[in-house]
GULUMLO-58072 format. One record per residue: residue number from 1; y, x, z of N, C-alpha, C in turn; residue in three letters. Coordinates in pm, whole numbers, plus 50000, padded with zeros to 5 digits. Each point is the difference from the previous one (the first is absolute). Layout:
N
{NUM {Y X Z} {Y X Z} {Y X Z} "ALA"}
...
end
This chain:
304
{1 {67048 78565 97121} {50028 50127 50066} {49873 50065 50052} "UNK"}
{2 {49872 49923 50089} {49917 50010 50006} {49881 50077 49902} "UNK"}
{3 {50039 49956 49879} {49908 50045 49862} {50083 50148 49972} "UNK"}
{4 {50114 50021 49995} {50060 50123 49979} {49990 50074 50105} "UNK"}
{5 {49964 49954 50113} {49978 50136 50087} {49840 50036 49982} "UNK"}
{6 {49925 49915 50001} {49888 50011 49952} {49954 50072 49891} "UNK"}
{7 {50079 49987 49890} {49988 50047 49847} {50060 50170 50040} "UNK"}
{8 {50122 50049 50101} {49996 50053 49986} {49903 50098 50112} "UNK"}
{9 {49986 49978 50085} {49860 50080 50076} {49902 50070 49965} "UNK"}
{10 {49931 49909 49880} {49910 50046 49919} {49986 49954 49830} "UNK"}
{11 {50087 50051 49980} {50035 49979 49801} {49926 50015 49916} "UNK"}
{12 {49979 49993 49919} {49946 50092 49882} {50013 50088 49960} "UNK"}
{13 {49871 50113 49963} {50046 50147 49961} {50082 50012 49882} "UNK"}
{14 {50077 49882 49901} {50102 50035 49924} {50131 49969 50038} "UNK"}
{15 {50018 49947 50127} {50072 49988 50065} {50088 50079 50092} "UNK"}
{16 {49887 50109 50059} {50018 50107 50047} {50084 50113 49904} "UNK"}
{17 {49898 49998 49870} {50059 50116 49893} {50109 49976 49985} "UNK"}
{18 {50063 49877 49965} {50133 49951 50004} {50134 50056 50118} "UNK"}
{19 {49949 49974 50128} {50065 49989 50058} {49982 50213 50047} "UNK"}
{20 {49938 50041 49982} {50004 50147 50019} {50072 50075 49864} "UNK"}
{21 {49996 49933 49892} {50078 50035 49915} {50154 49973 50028} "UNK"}
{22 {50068 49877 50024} {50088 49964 50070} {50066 50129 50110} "UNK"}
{23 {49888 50034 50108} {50031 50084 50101} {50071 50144 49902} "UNK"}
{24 {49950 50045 49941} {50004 50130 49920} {50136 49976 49976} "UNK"}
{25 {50008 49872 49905} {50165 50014 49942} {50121 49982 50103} "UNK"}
{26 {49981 49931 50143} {50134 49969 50088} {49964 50160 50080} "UNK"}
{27 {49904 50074 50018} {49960 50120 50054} {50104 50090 49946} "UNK"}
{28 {50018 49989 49852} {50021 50114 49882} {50139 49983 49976} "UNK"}
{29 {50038 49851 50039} {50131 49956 49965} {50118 50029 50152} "UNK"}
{30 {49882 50005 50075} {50062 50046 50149} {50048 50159 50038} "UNK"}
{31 {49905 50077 49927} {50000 50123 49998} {50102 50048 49911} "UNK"}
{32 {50061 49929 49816} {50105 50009 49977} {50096 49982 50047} "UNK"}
{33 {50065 49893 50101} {50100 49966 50057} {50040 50074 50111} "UNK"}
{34 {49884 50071 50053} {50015 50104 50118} {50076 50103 49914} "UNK"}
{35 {49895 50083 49881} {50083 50072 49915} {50125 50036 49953} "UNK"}
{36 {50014 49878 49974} {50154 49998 49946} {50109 49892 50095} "UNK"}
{37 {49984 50009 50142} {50066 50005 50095} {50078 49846 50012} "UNK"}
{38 {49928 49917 49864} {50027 49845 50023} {50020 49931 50118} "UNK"}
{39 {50112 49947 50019} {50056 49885 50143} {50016 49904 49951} "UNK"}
{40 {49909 49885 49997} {50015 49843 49933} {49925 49919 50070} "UNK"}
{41 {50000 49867 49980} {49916 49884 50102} {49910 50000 49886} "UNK"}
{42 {49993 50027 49866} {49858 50000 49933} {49943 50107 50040} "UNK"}
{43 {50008 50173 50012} {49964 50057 50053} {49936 50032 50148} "UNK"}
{44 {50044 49915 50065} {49990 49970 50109} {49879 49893 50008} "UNK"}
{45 {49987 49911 49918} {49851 49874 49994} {49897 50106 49930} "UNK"}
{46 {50036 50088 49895} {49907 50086 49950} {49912 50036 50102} "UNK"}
{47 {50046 50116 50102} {49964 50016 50134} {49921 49958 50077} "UNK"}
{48 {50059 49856 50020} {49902 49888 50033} {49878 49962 49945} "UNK"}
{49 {50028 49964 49864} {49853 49959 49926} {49914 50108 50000} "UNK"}
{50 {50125 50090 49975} {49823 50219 50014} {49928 49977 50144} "UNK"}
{51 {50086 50026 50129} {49925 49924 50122} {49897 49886 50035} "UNK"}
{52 {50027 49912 49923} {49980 49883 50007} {49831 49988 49936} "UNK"}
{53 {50021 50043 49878} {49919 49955 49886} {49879 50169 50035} "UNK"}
{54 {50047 50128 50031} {49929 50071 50051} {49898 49975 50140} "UNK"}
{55 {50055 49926 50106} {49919 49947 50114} {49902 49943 49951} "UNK"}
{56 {50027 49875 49867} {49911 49909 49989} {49857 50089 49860} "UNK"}
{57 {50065 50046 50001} {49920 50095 49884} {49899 50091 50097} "UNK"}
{58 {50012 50009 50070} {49919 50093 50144} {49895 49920 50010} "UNK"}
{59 {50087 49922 50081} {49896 49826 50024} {49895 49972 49905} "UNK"}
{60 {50026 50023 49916} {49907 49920 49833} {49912 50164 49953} "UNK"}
{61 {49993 50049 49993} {49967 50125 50004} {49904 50012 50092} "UNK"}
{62 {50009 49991 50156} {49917 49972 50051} {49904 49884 50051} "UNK"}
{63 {50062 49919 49941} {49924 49808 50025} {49886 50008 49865} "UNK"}
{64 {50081 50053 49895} {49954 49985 49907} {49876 50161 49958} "UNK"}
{65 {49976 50048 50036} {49928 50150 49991} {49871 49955 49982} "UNK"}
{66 {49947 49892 50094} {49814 49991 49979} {50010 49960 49881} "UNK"}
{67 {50080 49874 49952} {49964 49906 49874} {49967 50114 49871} "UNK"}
{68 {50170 50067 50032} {49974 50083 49858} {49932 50133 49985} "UNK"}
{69 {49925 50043 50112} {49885 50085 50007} {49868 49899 49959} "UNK"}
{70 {49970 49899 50041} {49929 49928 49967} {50006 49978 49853} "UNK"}
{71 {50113 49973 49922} {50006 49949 49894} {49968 50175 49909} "UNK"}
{72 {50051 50097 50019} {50020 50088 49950} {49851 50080 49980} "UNK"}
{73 {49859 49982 50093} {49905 50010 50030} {49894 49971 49937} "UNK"}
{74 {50065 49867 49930} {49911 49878 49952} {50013 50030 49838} "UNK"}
{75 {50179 50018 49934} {49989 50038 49887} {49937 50155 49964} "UNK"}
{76 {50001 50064 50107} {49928 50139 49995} {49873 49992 49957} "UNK"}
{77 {49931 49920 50071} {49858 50042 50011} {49953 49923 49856} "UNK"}
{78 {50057 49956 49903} {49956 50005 49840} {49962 50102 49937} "UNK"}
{79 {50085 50175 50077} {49972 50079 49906} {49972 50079 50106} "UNK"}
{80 {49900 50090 49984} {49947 50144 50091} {50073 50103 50024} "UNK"}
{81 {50093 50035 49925} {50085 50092 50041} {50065 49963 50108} "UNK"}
{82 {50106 49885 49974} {50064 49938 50090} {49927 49953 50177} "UNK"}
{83 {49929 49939 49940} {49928 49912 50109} {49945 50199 50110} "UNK"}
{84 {49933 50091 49912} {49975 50090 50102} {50150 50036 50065} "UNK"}
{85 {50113 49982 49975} {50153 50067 50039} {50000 49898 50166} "UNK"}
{86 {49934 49901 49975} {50066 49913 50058} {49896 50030 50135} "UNK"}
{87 {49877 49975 49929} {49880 49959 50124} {49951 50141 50050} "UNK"}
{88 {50018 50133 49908} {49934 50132 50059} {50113 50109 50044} "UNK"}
{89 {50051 49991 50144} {50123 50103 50017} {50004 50116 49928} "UNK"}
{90 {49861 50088 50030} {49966 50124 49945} {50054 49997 49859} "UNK"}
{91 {49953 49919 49925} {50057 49993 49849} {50140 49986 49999} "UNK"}
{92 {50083 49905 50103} {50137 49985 49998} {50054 50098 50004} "UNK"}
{93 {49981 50105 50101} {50051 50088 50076} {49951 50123 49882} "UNK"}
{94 {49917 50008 49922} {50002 50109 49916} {50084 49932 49889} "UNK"}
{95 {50018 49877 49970} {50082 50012 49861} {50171 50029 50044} "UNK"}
{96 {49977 49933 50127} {50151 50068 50035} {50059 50154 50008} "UNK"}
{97 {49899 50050 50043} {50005 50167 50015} {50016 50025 49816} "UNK"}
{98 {49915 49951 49926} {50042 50034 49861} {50139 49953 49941} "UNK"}
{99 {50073 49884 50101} {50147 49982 49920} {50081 50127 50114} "UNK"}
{100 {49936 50036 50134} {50121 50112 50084} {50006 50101 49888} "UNK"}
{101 {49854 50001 49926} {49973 50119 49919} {50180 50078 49910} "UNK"}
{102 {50005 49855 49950} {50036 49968 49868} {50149 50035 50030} "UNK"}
{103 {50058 49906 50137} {50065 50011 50060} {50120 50128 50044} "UNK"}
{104 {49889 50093 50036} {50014 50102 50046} {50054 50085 49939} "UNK"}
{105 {49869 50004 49860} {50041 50120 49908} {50151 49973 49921} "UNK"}
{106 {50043 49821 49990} {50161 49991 49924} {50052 50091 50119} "UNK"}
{107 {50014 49964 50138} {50095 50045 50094} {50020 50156 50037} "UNK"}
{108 {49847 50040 49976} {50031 50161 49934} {50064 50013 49870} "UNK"}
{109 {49974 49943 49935} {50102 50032 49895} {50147 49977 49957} "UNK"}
{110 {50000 49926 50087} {50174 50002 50003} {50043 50131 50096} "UNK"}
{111 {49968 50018 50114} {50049 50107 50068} {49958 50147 49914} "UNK"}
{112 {49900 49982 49926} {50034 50125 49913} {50058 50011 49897} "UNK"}
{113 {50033 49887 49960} {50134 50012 49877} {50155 50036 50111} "UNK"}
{114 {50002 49961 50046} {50139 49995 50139} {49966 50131 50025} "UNK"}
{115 {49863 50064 50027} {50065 50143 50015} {49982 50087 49912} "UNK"}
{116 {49982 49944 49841} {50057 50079 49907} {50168 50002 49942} "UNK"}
{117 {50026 49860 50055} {50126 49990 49930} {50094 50058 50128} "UNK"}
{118 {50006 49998 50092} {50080 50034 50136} {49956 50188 50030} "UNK"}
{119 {49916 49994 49957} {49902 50168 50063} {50018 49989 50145} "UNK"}
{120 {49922 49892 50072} {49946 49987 50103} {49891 50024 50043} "UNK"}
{121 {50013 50119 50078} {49851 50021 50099} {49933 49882 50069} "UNK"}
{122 {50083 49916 50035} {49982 49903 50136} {49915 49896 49910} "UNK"}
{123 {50061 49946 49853} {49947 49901 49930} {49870 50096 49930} "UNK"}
{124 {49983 50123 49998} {49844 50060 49908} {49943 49972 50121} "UNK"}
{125 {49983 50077 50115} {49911 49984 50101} {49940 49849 50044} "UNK"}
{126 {50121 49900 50003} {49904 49834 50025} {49937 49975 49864} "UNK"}
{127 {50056 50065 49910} {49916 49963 49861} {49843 50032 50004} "UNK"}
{128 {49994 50152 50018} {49868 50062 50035} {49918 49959 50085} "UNK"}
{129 {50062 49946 50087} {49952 49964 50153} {49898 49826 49915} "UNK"}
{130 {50050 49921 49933} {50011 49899 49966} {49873 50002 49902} "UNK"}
{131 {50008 50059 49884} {49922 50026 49905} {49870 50073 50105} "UNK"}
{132 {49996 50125 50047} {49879 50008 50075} {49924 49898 50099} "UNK"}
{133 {50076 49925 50042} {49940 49883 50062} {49974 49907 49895} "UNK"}
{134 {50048 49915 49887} {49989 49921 49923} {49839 50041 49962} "UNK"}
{135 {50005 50187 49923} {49840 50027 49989} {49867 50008 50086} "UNK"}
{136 {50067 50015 50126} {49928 49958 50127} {49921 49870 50001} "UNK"}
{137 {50073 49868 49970} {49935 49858 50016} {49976 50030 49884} "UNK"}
{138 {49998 50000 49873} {49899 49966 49886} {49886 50082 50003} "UNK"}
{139 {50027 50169 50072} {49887 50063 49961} {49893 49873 50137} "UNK"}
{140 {50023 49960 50085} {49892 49930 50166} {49992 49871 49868} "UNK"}
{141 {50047 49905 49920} {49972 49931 49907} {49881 50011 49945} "UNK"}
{142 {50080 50100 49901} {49879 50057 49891} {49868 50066 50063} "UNK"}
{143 {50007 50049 50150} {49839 50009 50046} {49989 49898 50059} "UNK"}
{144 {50067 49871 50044} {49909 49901 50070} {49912 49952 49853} "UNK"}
{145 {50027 49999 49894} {49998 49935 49889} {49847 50092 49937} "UNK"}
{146 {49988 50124 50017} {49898 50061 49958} {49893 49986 50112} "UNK"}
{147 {50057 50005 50134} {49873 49982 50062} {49977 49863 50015} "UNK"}
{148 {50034 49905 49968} {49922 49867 49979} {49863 49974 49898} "UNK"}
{149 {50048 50091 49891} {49951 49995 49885} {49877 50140 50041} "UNK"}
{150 {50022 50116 50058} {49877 50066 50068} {49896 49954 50122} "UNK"}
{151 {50052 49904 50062} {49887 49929 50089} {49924 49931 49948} "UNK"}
{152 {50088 49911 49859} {49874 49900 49942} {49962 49914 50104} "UNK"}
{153 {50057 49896 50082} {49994 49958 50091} {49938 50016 50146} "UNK"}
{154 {49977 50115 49988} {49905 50046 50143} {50150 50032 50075} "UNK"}
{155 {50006 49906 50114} {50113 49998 50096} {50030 50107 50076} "UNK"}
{156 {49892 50029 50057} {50017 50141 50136} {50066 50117 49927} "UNK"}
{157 {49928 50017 49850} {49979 50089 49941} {50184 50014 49972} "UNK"}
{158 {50072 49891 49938} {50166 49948 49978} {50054 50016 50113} "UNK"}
{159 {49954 49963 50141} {50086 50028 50139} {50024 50119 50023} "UNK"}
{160 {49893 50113 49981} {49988 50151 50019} {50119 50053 49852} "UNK"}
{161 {50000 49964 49883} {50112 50060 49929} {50130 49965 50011} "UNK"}
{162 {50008 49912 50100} {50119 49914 50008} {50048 50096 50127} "UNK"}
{163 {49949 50034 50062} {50052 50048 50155} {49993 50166 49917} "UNK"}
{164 {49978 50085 49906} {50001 50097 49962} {50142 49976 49898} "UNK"}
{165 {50050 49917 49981} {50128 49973 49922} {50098 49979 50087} "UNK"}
{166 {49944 49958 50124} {50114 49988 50113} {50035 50119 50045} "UNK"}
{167 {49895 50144 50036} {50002 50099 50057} {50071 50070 49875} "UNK"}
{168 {49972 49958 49898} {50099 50107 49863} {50114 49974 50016} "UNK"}
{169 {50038 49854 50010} {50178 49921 50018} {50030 50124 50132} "UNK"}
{170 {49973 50002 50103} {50040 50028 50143} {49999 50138 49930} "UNK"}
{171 {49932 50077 49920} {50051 50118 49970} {50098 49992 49892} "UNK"}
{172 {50006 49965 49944} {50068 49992 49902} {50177 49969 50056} "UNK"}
{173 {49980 49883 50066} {50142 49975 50142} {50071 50169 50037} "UNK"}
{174 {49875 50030 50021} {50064 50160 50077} {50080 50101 49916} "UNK"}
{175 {49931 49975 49898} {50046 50075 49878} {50152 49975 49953} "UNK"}
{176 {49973 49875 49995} {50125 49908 49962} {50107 50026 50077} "UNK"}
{177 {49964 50049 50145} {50119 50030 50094} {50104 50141 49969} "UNK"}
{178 {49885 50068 49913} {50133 50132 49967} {50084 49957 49907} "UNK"}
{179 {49991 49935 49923} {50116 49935 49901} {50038 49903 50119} "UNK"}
{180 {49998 49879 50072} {50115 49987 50084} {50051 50060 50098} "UNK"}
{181 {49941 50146 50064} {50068 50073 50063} {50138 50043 49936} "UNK"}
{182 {49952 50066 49887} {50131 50091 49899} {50080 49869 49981} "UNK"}
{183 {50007 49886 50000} {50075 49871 49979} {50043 50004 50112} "UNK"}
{184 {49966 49975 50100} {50044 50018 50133} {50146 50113 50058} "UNK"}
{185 {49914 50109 49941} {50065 50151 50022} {50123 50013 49936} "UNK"}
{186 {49987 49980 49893} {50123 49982 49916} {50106 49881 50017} "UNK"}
{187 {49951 49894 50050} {50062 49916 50066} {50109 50034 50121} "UNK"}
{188 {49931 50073 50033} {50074 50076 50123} {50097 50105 49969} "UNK"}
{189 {49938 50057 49936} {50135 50121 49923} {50114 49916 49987} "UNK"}
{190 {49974 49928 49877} {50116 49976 49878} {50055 49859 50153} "UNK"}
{191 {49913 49924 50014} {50058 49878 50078} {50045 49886 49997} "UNK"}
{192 {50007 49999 49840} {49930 49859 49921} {50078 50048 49838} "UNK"}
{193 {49961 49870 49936} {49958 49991 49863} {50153 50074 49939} "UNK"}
{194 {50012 50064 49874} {50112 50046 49946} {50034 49904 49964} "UNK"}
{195 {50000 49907 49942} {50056 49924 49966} {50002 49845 50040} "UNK"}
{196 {49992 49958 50110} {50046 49918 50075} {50013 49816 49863} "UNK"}
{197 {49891 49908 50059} {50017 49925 49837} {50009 49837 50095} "UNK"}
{198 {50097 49922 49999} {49932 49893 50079} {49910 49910 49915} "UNK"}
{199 {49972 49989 49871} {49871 49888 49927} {49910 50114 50025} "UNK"}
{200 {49985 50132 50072} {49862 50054 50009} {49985 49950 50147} "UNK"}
{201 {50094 49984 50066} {50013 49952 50166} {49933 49866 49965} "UNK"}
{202 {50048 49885 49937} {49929 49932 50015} {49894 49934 49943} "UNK"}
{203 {49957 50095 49910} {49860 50050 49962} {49878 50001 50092} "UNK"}
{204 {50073 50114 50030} {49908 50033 50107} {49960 49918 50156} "UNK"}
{205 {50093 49942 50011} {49997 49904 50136} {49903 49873 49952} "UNK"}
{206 {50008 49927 49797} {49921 49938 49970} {49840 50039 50026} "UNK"}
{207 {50010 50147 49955} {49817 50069 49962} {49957 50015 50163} "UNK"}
{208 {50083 50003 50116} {49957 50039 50119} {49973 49936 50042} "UNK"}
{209 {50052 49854 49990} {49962 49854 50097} {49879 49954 49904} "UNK"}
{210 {49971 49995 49887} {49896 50023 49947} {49915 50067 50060} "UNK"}
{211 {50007 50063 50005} {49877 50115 50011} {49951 50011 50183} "UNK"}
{212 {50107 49968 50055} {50001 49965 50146} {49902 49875 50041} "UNK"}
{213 {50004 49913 49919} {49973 49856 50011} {49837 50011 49974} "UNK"}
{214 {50015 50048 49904} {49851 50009 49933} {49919 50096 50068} "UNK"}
{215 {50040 50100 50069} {49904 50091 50122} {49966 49912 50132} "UNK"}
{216 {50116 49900 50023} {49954 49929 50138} {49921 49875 49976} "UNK"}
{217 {50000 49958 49895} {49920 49889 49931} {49847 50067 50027} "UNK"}
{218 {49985 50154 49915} {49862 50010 49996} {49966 50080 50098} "UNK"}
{219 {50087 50026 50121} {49907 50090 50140} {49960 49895 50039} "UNK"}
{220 {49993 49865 50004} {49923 49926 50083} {49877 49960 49934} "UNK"}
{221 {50041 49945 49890} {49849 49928 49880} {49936 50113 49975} "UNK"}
{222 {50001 50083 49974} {49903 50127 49911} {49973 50086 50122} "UNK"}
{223 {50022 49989 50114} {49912 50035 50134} {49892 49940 50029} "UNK"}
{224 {49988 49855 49956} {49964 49902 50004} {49841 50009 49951} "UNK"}
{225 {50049 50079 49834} {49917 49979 49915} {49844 50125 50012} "UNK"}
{226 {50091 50069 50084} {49890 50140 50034} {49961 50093 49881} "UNK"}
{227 {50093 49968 49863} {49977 50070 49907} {50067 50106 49952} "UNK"}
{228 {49918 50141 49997} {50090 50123 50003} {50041 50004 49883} "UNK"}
{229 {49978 49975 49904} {50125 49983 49882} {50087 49899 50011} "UNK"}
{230 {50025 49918 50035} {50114 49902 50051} {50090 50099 50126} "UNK"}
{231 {49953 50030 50009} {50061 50099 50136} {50046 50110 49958} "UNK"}
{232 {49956 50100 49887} {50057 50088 49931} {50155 49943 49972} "UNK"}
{233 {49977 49894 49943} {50108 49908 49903} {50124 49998 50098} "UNK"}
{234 {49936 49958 50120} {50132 49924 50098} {50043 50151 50052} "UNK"}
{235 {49942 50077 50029} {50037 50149 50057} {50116 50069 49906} "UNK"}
{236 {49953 49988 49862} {50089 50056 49886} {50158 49860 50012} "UNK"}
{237 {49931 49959 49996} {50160 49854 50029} {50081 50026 50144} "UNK"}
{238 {49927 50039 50080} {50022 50071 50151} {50138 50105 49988} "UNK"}
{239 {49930 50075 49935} {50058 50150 49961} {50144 49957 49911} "UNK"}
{240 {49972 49954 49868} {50097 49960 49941} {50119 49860 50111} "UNK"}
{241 {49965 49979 50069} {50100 49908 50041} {50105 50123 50093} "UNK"}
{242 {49907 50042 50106} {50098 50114 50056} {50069 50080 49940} "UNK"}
{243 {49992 50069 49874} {50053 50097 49937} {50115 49892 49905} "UNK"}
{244 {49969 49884 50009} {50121 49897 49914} {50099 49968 50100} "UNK"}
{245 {49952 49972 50123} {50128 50020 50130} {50066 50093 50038} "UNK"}
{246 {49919 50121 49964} {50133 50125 50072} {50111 50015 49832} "UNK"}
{247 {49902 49945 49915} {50040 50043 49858} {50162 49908 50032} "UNK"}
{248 {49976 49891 50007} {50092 49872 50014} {50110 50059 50132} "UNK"}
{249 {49990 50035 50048} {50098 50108 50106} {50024 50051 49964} "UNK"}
{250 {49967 50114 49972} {50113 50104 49894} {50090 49976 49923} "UNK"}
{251 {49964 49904 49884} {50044 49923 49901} {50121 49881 50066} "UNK"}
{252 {49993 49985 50085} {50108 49922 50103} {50094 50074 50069} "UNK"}
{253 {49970 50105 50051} {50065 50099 50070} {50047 50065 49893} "UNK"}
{254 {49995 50035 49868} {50093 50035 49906} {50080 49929 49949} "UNK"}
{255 {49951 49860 49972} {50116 49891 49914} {50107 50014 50107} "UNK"}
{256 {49985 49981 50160} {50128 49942 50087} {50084 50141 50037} "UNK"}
{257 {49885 50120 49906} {50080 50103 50043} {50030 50029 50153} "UNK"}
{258 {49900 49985 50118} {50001 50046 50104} {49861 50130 49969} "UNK"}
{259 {50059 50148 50020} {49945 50078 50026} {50018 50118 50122} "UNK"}
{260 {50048 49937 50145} {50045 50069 50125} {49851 50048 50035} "UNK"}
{261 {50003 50083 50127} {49907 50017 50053} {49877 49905 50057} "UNK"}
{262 {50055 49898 50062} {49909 49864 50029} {49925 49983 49912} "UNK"}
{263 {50061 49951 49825} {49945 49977 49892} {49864 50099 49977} "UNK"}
{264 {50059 50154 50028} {49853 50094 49975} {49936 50002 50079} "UNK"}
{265 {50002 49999 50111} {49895 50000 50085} {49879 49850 49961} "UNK"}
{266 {50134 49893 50003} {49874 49930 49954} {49918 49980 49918} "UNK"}
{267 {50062 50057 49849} {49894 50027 49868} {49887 50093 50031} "UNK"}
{268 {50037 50106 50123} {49901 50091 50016} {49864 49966 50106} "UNK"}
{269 {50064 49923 50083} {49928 49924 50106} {49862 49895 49859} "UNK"}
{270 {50085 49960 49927} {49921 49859 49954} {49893 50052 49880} "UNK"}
{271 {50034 50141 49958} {49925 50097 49871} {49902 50051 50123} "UNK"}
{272 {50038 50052 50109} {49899 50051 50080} {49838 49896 50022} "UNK"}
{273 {50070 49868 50059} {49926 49883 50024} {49905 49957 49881} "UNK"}
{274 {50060 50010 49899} {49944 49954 49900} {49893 50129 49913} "UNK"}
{275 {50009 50127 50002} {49903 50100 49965} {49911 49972 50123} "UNK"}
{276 {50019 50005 50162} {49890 49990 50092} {49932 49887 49969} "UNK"}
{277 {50044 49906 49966} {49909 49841 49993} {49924 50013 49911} "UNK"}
{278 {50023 50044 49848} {49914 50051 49888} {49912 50067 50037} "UNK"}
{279 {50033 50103 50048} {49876 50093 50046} {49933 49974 50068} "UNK"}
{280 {50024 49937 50118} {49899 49906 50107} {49944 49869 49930} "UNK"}
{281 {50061 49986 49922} {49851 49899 49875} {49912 50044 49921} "UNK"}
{282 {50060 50115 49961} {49934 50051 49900} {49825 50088 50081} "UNK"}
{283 {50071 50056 50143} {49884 50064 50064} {49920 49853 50045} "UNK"}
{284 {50031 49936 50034} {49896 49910 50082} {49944 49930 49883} "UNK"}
{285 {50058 49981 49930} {49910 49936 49862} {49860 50092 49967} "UNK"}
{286 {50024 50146 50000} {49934 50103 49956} {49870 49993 50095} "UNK"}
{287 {50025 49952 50122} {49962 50036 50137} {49874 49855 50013} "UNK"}
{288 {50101 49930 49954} {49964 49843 50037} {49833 50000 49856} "UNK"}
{289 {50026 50043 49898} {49869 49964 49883} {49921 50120 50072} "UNK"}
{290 {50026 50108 50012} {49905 50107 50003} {49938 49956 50165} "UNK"}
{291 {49993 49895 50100} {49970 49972 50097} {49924 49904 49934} "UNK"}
{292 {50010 49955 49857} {49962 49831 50021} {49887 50126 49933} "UNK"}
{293 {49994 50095 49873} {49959 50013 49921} {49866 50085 50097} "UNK"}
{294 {49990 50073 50094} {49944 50044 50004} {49901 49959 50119} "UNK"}
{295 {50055 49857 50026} {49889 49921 50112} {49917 49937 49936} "UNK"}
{296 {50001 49958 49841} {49928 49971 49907} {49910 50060 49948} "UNK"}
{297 {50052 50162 49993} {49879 50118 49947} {49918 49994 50147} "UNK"}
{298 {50031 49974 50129} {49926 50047 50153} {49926 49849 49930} "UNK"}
{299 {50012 49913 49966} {49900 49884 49995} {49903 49990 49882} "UNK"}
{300 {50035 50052 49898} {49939 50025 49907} {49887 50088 50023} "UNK"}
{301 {50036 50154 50125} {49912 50074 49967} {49892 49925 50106} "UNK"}
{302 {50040 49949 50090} {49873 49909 50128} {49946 49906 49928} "UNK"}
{303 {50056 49951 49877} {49882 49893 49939} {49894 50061 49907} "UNK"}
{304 {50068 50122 49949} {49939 50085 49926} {49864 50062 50045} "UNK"}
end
């Protein structure tokens, strides 16, 4: 008994896979029986083992996290691509911005097929809204990517184009705000989507906790990093997470079909909040390089 409590404390990582695979199926098998309104004593142990076998899956997940970062680290660093994903955030954090890329532009494109087939204003405007931001992070990409290759490794020379890509993002943000104003505005007119979809409801609640997750992940590390293209990145992920929460409200407030007064005020309250927050990033960003940018020209010209 001794050896099995032991064995299970700290297992083996195929042991784990096992038993988290396990979790998935009494999880999945629990969630059917809820479904379809099953009353049985097997249904009922189902329950149990999803509880059961989910606690211990927590447990192992976190007992087990150094080993298989450790292990995962080790087969990395054979190949350079990998091994930089692992050991250089900056690189992480831009290849990720290239899958939001990717990301993005499907999720604009479904809402603009939805508002060709429905002739929805509500679904063109997040479409537009979506696609102009999608070109937003590739265009801060595609110049972190040229000015690496224009410094030719002279650093100061890369810090100064990097904080001039930040001050373009922060304008560019502003810009971006008249297409989510008219998203906004029209929001308010009409008062949500014509056509009311719940797999776009929970669509969208998927792309939001996404996208939610991944902004609070990188306001702490990429503050960290002091790098104004990493900071472009998280600002544009910033932006897109808020505009995926009021998005995800609307889209909720139409499926349950509550549209009283309470309901508008608060879509209007939360479109208000969310154009002021944009814009108050977008200026201090603007505010924030052209402060950095031009204490650099005051030092340049005294060494000069």
């Amino acid at each position: 008994m001794k050896k099995l409590l032991l064995f299970l404390r700290d297992p083996p990582l195929w042991f784990a896979a096992v038993q988290w695979a396990l979790t998935l199926l009494f999880v999945g098998g629990s969630i059917a029986a809820v479904a379809r309104g099953v009353r049985a004593v097997w249904a009922d142990a189902v329950y149990a083992l999803a509880a059961l076998s989910l606690g211990y899956g927590v447990y192992l997940a976190v007992r087990l996290a150094p080993r298989m970062k450790a292990d995962v680290v080790r087969r990395a660093a054979r190949h350079a691509v990998t091994y930089s994903f692992f050991s250089d955030y900056g690189f992480r954090t831009q290849a990720f911005s290239l899958l939001s890329f990717v990301l993005n532009a499907g999720y604009a494109l479904v809402h603009l097929v939805l508002a060709v087939l429905w002739r929805s204003v509500w679904y063109g405007a997040l479409a537009g809204y979506y696609f102009l931001l999608g070109a937003l992070r590739g265009g801060v990409l595609a110049a972190g990517r040229r000015a690496g290759r224009r410094a030719d490794g002279d650093a100061q020379a890369l810090l100064g184009m990097k904080w001039r890509i930040y001050r373009a993002c922060g304008g560019a943000l502003l810009l971006l705000e008249i297409a989510l104003a008219a998203f906004v505005t029209q929001t308010v007119m009409f008062g949500r989507p014509q056509t009311p979809s719940l797999v776009m409801a929970i669509a969208s609640a998927a792309y939001t906790f996404y996208r939610v997750v991944l902004s609070v992940v990188q306001l702490h590390k990429v503050r960290k990093t002091g790098d104004p293209l990493l900071q472009s990145l998280r600002n544009i992920n910033f932006s897109n997470a808020l505009v995926a929460l009021f998005a995800l409200q609307i889209t909720l407030v139409a499926v349950t079909g509550e549209n009283d007064s309470a309901m508008r005020f608060l879509n209007i309250a939360m479109g208000f909040f969310v154009c002021v927050l944009v814009i108050a990033l977008g200026i201090y960003m603007i505010v924030r390089a052209q402060t950095w940018l031009h204490r650099q020209k005051e030092e340049s010209d005294v060494q000069g």
